[in-house]
N, C-alpha and C positions, 0 to 999 in steps of 0.2 A: 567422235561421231558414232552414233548406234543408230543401227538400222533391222528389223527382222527380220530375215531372208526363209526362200524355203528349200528344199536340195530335197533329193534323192533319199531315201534310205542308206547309209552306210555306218561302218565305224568312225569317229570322232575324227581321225587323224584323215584319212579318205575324203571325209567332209571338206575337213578345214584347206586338203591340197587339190581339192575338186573346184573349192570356190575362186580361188585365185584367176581361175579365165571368165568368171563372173563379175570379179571385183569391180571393175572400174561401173555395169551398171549403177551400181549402191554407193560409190563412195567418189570425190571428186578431187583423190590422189593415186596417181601411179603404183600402181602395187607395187614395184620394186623399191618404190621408197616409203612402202608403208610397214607397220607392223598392227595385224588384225588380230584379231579371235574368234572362234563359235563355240557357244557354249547351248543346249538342246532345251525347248520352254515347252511348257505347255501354251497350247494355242485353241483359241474357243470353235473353230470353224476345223476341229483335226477328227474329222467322221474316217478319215484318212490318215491320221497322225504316224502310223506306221510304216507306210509307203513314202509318203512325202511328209517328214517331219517339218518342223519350223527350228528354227535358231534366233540367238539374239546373237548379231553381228556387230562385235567393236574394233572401229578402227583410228589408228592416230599415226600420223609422220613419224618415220624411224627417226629422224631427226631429234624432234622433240620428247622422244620417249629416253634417247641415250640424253637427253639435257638432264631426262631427269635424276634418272639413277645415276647419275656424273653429279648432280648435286646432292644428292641424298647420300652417297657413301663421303664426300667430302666434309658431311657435318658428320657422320658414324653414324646414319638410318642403315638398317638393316631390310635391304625394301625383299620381301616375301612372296608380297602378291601388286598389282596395278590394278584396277575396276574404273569405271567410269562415278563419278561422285554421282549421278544420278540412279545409278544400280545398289550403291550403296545405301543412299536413303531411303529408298522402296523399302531394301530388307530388316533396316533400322522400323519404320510406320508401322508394316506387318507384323508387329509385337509375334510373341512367342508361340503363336493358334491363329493362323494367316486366314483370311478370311476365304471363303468358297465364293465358285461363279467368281461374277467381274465386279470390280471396284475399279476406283480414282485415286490416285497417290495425286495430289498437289504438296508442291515444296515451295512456299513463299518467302523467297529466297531476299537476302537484304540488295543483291546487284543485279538480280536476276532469279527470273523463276520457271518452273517447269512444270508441267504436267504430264503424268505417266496413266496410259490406259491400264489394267493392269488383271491378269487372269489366275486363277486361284495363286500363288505367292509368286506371279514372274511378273514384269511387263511387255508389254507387248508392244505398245505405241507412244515413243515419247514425243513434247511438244513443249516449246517454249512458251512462255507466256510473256506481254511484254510489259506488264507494271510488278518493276520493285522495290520496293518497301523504304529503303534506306533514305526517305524522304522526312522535310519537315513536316508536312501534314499531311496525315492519312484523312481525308472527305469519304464522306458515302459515294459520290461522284465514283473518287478512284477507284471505292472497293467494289461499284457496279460493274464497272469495266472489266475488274479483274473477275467478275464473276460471270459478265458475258462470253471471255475467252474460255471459262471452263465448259461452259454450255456450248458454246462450238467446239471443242474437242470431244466432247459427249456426241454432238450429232455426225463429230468427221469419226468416231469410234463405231456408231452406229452404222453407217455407209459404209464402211471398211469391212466389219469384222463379222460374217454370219452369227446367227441366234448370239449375237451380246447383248447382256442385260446390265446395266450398273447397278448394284445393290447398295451403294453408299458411296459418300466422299471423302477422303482423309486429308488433310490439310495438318503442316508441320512449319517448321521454318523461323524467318525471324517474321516474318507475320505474325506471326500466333501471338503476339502480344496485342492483338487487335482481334481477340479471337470471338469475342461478342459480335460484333458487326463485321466481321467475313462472314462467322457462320450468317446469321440472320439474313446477306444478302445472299449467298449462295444457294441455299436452300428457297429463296423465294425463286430465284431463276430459274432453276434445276430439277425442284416439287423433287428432291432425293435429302436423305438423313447426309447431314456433315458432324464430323468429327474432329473433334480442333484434337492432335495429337502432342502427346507431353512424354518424349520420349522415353525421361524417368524412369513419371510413373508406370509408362507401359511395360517396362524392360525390370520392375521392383528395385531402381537403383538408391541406397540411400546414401544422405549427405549429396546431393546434386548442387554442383553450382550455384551462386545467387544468381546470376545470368544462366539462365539454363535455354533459351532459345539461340535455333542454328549448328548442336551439335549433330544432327541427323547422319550426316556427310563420315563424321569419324566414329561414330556409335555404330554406324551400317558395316563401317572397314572392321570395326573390332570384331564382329560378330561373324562374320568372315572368316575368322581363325576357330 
């Protein structure tokens, strides 16, 4: 679960043991059974950013997080770092010269999809979306919907986030094989530039897959190190 919190001014470590009598506002586990993080974003409404910064706040069941590193060391992963797959493919889209102002990360995902508000290379507001792709027929229909919900996360980003502007849309995922008619609908909805993203070629990688849609998710982890 990610959530953007805002705190007080302090050092990292202060933050992170400040937020714990905050926790259960934002998250819907007991923090004694949870394992969280704050990591510090920029944030569009920060006229104030010094006093009261912003964070992006993730959090998952200690539970589930020892499942994982209990299965990852039993294959021999050497697990380094944890992120949330949604944080990962943001930094994956933002190719190597992250755009300024606000943009739209969408990830048209094959089970599921997301949309990220997103402020010079951080996000700020993430949001499910509920049509995913791994369907037998993509219609104009479905991809209207899907391009309704990014227009209501443009106007609940709007309401939320003092002076945000979206300068563009980035779309990635295993949509993007239908990436003529997302873009063409999205852009009718939205009157914003869409950007069908090829993570590849964004990143100059060559010899890419012949399936080259849906690595976002581990192209973002890599990039990470």
């Amino acid at each position: 679960l990610i959530r953007t919190v805002e705190m007080p001014a302090m050092d990292l470590k202060e933050t992170k043991n400040a937020f714990r009598f905050d926790f259960d506002k934002f998250f819907p586990i007991p923090v004694d059974e949870a394992t969280y993080y704050l990591s510090p974003i920029d944030y569009p409404s920060a006229a104030d950013a010094q006093s009261s910064p912003h964070y992006l706040a993730a959090a998952t069941r200690t539970r589930s997080m020892e499942n994982l590193l209990y299965t990852a060391k039993n294959v021999g992963l050497n697990v380094v770092g944890v992120e949330p797959g949604s944080v990962a493919a943001v930094r994956c889209m933002m190719g190597p010269i992250p755009p300024q102002g606000g943009s739209l990360c969408v990830i048209a995902g094959a089970a599921s999809s997301i949309a990220v508000v997103c402020y010079h290379d951080n996000g700020v507001i993430y949001r499910n979306i509920g049509q995913a792709f791994a369907v037998e027929e993509i219609t104009p229909a479905f991809v209207d919907t899907f391009s309704r919900d990014i227009q209501s996360t443009l106007n609940f980003a709007a309401a939320q986030l003092w002076n945000f502007s979206c300068s563009a849309i980035l779309i990635a995922g295993y949509g993007a094989m239908h990436a003529s008619m997302i873009k063409k609908s999205v852009e009718e909805f939205t009157s914003l530039p869409v950007v069908m993203i090829n993570p590849w070629e964004l990143w100059g990688v060559k010899n890419p897959p012949q399936q080259t849609f849906g690595f976002e998710i581990p192209m973002g982890l890599a990039l990470r190190a």
